[in-house]
C-alpha positions, 0 to 999 in steps of 0.5 A, a space after each residue: 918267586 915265593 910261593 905267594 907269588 904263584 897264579 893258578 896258570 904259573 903253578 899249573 904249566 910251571 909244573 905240569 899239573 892238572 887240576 881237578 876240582 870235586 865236592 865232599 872229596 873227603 867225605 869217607 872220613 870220619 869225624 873225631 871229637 874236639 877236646 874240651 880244651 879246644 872248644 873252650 879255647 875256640 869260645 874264648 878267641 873266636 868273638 876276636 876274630 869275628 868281623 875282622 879279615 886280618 889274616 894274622 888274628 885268625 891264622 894265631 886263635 884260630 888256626 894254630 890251636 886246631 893245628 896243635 890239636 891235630 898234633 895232640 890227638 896224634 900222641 905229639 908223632 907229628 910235627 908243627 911248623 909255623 911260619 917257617 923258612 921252607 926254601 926247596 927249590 929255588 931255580 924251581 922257584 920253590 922258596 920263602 915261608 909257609 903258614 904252617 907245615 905238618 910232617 910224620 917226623 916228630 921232631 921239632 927242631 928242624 923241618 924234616 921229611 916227609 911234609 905232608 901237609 901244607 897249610 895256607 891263612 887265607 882272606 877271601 881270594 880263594 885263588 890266590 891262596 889255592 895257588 900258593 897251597 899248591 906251590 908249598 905242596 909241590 915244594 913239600 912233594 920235592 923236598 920228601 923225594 931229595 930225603 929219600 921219604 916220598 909220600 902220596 898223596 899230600 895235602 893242603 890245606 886253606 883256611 880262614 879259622 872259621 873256614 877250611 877247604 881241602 886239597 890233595 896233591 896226587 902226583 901231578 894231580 891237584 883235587 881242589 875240594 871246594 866244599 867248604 868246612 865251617 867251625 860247626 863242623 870241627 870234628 869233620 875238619 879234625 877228622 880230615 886233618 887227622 887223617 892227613 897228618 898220619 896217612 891212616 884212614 877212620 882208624 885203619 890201615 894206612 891208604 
């Protein structure tokens, strides 16, 4: 079963998760300034993606230069992954592709420990893609452990380029943000980002 395959009940009794849903979950988090890069790309590609439901336009000129941003601000120390095999676990049914994948490992070449945020494309089914996002999570969550790199808490992430909601993996506790973040509140959205990336919060010590 690929991830996309998941319903909010298999990922739930499959794994043995709670899930709990909050509002501003992530609202301590201070907000970071976009680079002027960023906005005049965010100009340029958002009138082309306006009206249109397609996943694949926003997930490309919306998404992965956010995504890169996030990599950027944080002096290239993370890594980026788009559209890649992320094949964990497949008695578990962990396996098949993942939008986009964040880890605190530099490199680049392949997917290293630890993954710490999963991110999910998604069109209107929230559902569906909360579904998915977590079934990455947990996939990321087994995939640091078999490294020798775990890490707590993950992160999710669900977006339709001008939207983006939140997720934390705690555990077996699954925090569903369900505020949802619009492009006017991009520094809101890159500070949260940032903060999941790098595991350091406002510019502090490490939670």
């Amino acid at each position: 079963m690929p991830y996309q395959s998941f319903t909010l009940d298999t990922v739930r009794s499959r794994f043995g998760l709670t899930v709990t849903q909050a509002t501003d979950h992530f609202a301590a988090i201070h907000p970071v300034a976009s680079s002027n890069f960023l906005n005049e790309l965010i100009a340029r590609h958002l009138p082309l993606v306006l009206g249109r439901s397609n996943e694949k336009p926003r997930s490309e000129l919306l998404v992965a230069p956010i995504l890169v941003e996030v990599r950027e601000q944080l002096g290239r120390q993370v890594a980026l992954f788009s559209g890649e095999l992320f094949n964990v676990d497949r008695k578990s049914d962990l396996y098949g592709y993942c939008d986009f994948l964040l880890s605190r490992d530099p490199l680049i070449l392949q997917i290293e420990a630890p993954v710490v945020v999963v991110a999910e494309a998604k069109k209107e089914d929230v559902t569906a893609g909360a579904a998915q996002c977590i079934a990455g999570m947990v996939a990321a969550q087994k995939f640091n452990e078999k490294r020798g790199k775990p890490v707590t808490p993950l992160f999710g992430v669900l977006s339709s380029g001008t939207n983006w909601q939140f997720l934390q993996l705690d555990g077996t506790v699954v925090t569903f943000d369900i505020h949802e973040y619009g492009l006017f509140e991009l520094p809101r959205i890159l500070g949260i980002l940032i903060y999941m990336a790098s595991g350091v919060k406002n510019g502090g010590a490490k939670p």
